[in-house]
PDB file of N, CA, C and O in Angstrom:
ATOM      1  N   UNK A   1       0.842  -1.181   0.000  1.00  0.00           N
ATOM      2  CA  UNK A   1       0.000   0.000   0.000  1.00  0.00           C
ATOM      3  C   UNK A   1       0.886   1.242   0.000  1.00  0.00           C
ATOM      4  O   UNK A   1       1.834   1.366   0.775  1.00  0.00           O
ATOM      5  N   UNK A   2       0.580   2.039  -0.788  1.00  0.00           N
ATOM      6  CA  UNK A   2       1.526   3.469  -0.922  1.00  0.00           C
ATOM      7  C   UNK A   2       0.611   4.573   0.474  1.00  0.00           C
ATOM      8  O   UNK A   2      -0.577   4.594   0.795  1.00  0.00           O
ATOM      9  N   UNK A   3       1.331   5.049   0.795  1.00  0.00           N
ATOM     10  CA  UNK A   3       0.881   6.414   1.827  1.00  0.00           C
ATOM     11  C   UNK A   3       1.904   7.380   1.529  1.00  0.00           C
ATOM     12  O   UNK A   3       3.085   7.273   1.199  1.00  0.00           O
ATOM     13  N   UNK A   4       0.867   8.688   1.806  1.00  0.00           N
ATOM     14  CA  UNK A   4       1.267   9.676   1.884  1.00  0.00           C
ATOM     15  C   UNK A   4       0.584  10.658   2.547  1.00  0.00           C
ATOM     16  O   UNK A   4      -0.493  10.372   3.070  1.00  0.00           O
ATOM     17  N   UNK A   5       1.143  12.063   2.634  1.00  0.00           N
ATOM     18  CA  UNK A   5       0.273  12.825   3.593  1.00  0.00           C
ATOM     19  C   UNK A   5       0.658  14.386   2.824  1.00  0.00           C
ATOM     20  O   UNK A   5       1.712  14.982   2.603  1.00  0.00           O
ATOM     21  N   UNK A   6      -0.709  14.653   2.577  1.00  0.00           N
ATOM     22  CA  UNK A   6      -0.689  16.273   1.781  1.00  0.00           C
ATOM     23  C   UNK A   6      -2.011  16.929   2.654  1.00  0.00           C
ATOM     24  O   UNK A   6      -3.090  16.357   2.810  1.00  0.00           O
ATOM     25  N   UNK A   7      -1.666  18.194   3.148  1.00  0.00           N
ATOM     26  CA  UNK A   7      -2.169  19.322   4.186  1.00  0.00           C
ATOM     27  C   UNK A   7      -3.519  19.804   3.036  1.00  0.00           C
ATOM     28  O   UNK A   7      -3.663  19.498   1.853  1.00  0.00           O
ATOM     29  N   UNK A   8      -4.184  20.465   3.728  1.00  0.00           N
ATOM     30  CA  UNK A   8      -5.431  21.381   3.297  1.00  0.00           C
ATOM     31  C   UNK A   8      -5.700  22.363   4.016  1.00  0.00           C
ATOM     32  O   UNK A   8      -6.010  22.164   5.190  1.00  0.00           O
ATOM     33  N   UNK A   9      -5.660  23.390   3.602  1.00  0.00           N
ATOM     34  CA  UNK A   9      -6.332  24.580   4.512  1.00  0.00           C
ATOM     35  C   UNK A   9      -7.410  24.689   3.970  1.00  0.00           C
ATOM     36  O   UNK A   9      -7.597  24.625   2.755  1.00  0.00           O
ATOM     37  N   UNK A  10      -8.354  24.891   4.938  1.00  0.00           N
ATOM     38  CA  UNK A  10     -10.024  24.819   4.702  1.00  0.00           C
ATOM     39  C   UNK A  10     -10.238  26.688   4.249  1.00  0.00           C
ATOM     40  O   UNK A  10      -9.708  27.637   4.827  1.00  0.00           O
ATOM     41  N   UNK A  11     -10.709  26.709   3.649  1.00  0.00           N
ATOM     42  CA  UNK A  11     -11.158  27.955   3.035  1.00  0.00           C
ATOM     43  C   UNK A  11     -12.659  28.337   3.308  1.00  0.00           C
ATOM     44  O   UNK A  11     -13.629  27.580   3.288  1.00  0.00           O
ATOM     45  N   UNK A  12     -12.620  29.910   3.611  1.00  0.00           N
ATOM     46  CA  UNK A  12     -13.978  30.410   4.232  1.00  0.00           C
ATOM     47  C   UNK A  12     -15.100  29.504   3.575  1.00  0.00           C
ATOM     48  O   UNK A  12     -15.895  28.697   4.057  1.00  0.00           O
ATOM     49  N   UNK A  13     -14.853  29.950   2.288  1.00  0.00           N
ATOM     50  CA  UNK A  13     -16.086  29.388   1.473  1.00  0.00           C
ATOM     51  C   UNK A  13     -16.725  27.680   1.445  1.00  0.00           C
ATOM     52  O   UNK A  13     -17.635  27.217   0.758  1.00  0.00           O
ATOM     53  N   UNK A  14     -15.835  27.001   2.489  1.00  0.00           N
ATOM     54  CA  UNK A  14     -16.134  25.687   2.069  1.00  0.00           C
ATOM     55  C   UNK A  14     -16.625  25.250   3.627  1.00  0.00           C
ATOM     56  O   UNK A  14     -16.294  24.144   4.054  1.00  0.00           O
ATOM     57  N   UNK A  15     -17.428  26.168   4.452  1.00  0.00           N
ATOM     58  CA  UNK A  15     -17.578  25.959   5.777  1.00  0.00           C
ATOM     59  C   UNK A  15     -19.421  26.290   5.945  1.00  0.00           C
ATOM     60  O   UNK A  15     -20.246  26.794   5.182  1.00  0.00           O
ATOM     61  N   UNK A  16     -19.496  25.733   7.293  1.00  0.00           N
ATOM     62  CA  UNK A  16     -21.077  26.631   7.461  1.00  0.00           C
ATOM     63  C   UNK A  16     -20.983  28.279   8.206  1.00  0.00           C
ATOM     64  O   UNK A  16     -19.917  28.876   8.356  1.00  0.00           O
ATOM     65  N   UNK A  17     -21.870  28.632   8.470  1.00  0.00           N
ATOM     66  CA  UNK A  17     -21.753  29.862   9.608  1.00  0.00           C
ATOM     67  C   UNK A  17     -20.848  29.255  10.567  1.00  0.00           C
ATOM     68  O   UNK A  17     -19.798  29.869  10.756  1.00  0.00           O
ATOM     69  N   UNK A  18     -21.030  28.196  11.201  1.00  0.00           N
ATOM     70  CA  UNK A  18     -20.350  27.699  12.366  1.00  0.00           C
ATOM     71  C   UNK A  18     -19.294  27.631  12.262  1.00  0.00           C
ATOM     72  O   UNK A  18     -18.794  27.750  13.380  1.00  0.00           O
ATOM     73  N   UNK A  19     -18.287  27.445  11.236  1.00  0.00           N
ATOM     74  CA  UNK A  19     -17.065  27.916  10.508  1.00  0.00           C
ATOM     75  C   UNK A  19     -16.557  26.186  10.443  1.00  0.00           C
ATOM     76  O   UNK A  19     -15.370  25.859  10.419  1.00  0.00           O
ATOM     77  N   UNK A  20     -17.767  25.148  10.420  1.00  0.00           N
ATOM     78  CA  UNK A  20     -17.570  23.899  10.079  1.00  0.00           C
ATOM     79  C   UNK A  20     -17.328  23.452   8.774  1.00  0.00           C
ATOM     80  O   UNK A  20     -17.763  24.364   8.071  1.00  0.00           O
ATOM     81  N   UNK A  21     -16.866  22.537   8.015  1.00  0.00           N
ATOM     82  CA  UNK A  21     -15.937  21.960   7.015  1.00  0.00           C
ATOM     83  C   UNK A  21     -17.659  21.400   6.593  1.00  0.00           C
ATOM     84  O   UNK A  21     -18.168  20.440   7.171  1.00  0.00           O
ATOM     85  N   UNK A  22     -18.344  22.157   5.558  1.00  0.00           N
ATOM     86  CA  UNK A  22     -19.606  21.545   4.964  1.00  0.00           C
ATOM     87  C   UNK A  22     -18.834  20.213   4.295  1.00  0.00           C
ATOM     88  O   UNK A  22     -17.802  20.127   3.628  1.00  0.00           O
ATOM     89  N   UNK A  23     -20.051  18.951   4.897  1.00  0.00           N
ATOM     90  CA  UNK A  23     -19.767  17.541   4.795  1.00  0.00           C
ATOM     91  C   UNK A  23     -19.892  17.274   3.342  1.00  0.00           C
ATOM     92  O   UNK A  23     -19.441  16.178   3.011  1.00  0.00           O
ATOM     93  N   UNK A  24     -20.352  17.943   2.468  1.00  0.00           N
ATOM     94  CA  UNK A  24     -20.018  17.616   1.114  1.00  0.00           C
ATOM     95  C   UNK A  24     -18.655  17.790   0.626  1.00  0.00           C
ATOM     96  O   UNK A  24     -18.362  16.963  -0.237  1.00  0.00           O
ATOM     97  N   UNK A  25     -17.803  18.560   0.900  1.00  0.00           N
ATOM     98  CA  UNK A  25     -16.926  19.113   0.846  1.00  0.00           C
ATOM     99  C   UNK A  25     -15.632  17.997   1.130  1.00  0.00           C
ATOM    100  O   UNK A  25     -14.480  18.006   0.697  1.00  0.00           O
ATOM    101  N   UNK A  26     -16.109  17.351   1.748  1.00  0.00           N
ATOM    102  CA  UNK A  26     -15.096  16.154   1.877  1.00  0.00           C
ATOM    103  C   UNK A  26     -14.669  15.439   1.082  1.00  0.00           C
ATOM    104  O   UNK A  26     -13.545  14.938   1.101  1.00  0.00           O
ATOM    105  N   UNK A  27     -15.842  15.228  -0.062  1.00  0.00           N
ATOM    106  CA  UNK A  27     -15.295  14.158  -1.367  1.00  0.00           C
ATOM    107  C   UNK A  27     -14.278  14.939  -1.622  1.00  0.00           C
ATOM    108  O   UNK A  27     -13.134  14.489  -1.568  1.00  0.00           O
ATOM    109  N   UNK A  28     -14.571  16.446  -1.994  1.00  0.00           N
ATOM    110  CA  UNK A  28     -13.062  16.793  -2.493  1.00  0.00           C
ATOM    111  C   UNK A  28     -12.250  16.610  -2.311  1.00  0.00           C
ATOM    112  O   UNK A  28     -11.420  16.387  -3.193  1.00  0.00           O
ATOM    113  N   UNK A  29     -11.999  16.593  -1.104  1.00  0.00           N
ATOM    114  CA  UNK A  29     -10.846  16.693  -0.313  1.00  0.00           C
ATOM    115  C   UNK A  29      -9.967  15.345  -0.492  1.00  0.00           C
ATOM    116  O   UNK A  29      -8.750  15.208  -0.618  1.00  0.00           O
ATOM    117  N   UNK A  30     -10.794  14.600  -0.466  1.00  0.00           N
ATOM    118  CA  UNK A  30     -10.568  12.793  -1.047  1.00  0.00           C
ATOM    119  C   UNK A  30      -9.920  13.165  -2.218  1.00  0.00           C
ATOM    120  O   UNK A  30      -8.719  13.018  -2.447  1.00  0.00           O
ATOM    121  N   UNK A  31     -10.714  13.626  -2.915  1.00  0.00           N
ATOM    122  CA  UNK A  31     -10.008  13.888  -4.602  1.00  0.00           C
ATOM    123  C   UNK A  31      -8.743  14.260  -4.354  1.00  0.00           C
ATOM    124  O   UNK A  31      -7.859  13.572  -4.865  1.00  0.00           O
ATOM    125  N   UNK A  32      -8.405  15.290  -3.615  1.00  0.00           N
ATOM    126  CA  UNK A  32      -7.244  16.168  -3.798  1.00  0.00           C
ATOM    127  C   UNK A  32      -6.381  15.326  -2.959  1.00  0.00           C
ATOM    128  O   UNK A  32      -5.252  15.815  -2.919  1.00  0.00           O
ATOM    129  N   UNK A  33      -6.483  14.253  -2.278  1.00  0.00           N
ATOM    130  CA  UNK A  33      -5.381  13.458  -1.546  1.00  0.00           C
ATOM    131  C   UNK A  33      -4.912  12.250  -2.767  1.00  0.00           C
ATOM    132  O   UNK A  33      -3.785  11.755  -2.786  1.00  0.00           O
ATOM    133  N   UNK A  34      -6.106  11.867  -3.846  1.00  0.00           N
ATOM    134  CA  UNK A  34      -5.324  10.823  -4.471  1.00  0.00           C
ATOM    135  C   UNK A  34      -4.683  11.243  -5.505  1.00  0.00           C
ATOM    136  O   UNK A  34      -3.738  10.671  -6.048  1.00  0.00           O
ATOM    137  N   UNK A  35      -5.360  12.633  -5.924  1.00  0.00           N
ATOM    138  CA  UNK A  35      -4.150  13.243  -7.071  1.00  0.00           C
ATOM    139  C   UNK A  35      -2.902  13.152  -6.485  1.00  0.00           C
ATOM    140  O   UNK A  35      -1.984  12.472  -6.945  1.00  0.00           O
ATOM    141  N   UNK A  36      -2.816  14.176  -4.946  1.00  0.00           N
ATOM    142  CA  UNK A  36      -1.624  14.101  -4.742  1.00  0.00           C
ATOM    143  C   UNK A  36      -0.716  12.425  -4.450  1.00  0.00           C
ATOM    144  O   UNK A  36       0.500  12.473  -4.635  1.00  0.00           O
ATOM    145  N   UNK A  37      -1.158  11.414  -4.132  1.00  0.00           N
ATOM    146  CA  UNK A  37      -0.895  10.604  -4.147  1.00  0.00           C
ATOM    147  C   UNK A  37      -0.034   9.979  -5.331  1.00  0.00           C
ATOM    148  O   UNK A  37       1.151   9.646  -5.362  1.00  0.00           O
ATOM    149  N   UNK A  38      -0.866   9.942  -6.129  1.00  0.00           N
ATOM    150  CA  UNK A  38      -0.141   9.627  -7.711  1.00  0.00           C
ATOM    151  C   UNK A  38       1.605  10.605  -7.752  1.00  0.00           C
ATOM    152  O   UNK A  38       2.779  10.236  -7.802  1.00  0.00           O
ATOM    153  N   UNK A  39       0.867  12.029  -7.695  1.00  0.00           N
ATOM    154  CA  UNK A  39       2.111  13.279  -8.057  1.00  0.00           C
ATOM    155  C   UNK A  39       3.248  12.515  -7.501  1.00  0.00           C
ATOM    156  O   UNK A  39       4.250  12.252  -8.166  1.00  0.00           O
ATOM    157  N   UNK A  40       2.995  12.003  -5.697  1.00  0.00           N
ATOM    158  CA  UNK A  40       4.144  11.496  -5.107  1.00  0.00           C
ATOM    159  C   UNK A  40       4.852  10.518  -5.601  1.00  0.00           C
ATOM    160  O   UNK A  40       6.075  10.518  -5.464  1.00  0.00           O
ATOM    161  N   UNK A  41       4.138   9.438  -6.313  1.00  0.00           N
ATOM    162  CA  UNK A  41       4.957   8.263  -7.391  1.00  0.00           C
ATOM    163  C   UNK A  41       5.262   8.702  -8.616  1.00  0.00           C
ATOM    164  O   UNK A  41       5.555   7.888  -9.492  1.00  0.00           O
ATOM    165  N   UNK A  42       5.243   9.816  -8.819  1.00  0.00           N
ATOM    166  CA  UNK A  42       5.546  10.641 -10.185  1.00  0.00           C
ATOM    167  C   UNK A  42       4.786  10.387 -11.262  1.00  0.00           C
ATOM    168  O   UNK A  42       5.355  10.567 -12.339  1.00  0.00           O
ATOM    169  N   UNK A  43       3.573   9.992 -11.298  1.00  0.00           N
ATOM    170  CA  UNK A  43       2.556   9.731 -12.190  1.00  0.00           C
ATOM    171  C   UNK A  43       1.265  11.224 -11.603  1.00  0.00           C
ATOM    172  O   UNK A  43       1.103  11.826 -10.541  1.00  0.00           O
ATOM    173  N   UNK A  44       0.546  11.288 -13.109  1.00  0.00           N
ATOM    174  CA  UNK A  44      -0.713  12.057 -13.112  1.00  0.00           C
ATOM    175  C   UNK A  44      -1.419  11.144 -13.633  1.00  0.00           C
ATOM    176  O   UNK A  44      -1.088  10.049 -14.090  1.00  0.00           O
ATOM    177  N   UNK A  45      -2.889  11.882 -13.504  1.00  0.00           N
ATOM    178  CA  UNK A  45      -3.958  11.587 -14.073  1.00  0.00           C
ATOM    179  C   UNK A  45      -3.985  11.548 -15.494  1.00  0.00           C
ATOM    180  O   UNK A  45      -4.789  10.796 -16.046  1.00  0.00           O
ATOM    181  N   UNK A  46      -3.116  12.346 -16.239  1.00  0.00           N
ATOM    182  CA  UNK A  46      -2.783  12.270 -17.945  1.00  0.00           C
ATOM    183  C   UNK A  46      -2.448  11.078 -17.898  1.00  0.00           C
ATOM    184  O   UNK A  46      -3.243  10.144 -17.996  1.00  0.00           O
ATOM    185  N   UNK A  47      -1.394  10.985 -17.764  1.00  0.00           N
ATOM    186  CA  UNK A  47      -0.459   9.883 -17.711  1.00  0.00           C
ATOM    187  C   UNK A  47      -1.025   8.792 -17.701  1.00  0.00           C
ATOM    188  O   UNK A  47      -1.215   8.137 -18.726  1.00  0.00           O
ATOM    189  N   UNK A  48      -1.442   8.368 -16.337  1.00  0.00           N
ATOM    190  CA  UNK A  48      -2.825   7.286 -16.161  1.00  0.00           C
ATOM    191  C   UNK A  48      -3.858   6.667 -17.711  1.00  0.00           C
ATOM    192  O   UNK A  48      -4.036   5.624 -18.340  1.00  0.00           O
ATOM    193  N   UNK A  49      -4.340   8.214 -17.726  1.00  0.00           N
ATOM    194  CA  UNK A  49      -5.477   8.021 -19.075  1.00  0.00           C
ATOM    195  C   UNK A  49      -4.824   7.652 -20.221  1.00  0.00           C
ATOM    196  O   UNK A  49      -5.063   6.681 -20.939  1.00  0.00           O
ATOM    197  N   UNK A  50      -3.831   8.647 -20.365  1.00  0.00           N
ATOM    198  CA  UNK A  50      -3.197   8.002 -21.735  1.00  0.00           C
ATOM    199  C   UNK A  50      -2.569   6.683 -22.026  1.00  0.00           C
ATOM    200  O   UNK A  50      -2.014   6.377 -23.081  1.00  0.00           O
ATOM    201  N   UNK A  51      -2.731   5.884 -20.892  1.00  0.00           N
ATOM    202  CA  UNK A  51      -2.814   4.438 -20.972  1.00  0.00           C
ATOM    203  C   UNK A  51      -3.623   3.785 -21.427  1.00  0.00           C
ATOM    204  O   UNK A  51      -3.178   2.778 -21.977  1.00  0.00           O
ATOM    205  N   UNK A  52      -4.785   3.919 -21.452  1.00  0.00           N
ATOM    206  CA  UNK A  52      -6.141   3.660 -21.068  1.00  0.00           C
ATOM    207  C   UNK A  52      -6.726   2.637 -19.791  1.00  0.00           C
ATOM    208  O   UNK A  52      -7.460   1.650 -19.742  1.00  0.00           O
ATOM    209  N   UNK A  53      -5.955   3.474 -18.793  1.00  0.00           N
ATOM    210  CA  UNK A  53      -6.270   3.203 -17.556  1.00  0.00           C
ATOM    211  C   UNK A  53      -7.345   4.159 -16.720  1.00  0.00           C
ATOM    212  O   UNK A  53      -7.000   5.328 -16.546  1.00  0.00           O
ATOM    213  N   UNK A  54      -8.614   3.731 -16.199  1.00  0.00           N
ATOM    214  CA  UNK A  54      -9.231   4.939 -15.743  1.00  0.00           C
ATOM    215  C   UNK A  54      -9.616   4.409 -14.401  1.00  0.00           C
ATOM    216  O   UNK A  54      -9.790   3.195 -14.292  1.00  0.00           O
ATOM    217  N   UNK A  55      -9.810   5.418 -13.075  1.00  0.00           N
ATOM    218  CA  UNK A  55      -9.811   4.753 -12.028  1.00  0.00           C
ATOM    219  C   UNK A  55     -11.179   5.560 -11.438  1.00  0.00           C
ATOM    220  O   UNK A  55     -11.096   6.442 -10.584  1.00  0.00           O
ATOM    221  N   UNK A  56     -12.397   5.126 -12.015  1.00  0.00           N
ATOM    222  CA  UNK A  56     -13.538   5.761 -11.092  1.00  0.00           C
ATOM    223  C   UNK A  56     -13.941   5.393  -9.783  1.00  0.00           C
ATOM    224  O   UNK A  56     -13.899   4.236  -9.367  1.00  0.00           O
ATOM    225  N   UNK A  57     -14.476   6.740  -8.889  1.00  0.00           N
ATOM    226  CA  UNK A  57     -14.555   6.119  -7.652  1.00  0.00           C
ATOM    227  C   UNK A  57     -15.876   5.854  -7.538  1.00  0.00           C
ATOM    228  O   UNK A  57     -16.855   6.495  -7.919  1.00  0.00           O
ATOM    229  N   UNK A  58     -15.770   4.745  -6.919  1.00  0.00           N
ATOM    230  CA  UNK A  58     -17.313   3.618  -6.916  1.00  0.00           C
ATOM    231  C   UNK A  58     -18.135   4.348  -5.225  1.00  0.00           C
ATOM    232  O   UNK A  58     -19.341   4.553  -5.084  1.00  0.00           O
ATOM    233  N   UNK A  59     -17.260   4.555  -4.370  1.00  0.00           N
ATOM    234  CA  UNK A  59     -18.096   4.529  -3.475  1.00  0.00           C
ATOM    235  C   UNK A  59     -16.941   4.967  -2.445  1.00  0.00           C
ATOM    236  O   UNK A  59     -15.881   4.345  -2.524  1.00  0.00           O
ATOM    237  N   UNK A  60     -17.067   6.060  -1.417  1.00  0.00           N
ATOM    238  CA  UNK A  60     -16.494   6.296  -0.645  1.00  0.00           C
ATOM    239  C   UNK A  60     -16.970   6.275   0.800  1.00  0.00           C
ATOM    240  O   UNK A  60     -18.201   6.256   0.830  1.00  0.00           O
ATOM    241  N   UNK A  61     -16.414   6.274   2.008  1.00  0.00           N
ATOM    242  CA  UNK A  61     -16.836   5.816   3.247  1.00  0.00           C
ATOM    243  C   UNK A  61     -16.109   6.666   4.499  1.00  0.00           C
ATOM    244  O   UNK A  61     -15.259   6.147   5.222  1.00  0.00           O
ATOM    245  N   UNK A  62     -16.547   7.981   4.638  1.00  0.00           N
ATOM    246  CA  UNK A  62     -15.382   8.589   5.682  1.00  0.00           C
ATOM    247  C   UNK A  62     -16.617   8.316   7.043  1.00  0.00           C
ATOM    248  O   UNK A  62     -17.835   8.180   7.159  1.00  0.00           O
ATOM    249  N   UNK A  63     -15.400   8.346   7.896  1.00  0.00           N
ATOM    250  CA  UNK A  63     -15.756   8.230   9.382  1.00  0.00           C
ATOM    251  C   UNK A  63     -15.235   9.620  10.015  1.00  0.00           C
ATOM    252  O   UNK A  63     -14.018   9.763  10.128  1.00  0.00           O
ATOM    253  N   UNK A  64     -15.941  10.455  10.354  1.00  0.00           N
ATOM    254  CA  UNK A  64     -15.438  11.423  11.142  1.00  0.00           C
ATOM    255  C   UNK A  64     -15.107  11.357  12.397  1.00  0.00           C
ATOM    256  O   UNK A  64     -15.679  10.750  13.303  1.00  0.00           O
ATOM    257  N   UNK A  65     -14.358  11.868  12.421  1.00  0.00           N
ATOM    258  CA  UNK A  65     -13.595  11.988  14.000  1.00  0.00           C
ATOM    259  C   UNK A  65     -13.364  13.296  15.042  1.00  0.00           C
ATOM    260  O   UNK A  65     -13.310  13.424  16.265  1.00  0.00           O
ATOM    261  N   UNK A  66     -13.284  13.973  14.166  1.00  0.00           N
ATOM    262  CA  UNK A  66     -13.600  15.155  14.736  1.00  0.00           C
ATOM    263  C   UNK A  66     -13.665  16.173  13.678  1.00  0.00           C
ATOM    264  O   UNK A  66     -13.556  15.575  12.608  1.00  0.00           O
ATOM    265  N   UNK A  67     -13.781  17.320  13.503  1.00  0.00           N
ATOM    266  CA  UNK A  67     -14.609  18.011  12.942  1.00  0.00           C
ATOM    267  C   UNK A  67     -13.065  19.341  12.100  1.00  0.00           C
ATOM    268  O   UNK A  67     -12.045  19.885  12.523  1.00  0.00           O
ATOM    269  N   UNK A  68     -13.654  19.291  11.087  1.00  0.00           N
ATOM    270  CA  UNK A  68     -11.959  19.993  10.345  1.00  0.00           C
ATOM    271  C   UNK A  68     -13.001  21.353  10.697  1.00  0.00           C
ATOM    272  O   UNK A  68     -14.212  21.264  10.896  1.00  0.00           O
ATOM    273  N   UNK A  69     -12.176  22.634  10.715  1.00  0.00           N
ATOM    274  CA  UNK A  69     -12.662  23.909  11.018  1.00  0.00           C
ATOM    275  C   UNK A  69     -11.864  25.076  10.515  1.00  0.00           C
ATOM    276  O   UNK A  69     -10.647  24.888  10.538  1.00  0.00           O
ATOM    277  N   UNK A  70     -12.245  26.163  10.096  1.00  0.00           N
ATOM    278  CA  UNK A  70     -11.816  27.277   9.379  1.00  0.00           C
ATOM    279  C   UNK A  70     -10.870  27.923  10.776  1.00  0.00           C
ATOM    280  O   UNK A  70     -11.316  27.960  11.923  1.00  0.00           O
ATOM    281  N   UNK A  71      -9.693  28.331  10.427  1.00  0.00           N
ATOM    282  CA  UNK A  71      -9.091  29.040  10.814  1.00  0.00           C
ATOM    283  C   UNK A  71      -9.580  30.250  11.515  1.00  0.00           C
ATOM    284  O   UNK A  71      -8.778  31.072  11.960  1.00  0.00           O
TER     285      UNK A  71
END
């Protein structure tokens, strides 16, 4: 299994009044960890496709733990 670890700063716009991390907002965030994932083995998403390799996500499953929050 490959790991890695890439940061996010939560941005005003992606919060409620409560200055909570709106729960839709999370797929992204998913997104933006497996791009970076790939970047780290030196592969992209081009790269990938122009194989004709495509990797759709079927179904995702987060467990929260505590609550990401705007600065």
């Amino acid at each position: 299994m490959i790991h890695t670890t890439h940061s996010i700063r939560v941005r005003y716009g992606e919060t409620d009044p409560m200055k909570y991390v709106y729960y839709g907002n999370y797929a992204e965030y998913l997104e933006l960890g497996r791009v970076e994932l790939f970047r780290s083995i030196g592969m992209s998403y081009n790269e990938i496709e122009n194989q004709g390799i495509w990797l759709p996500v079927s179904e995702y499953k987060i467990k929260y733990l505590k609550p990401a929050l705007y600065d």
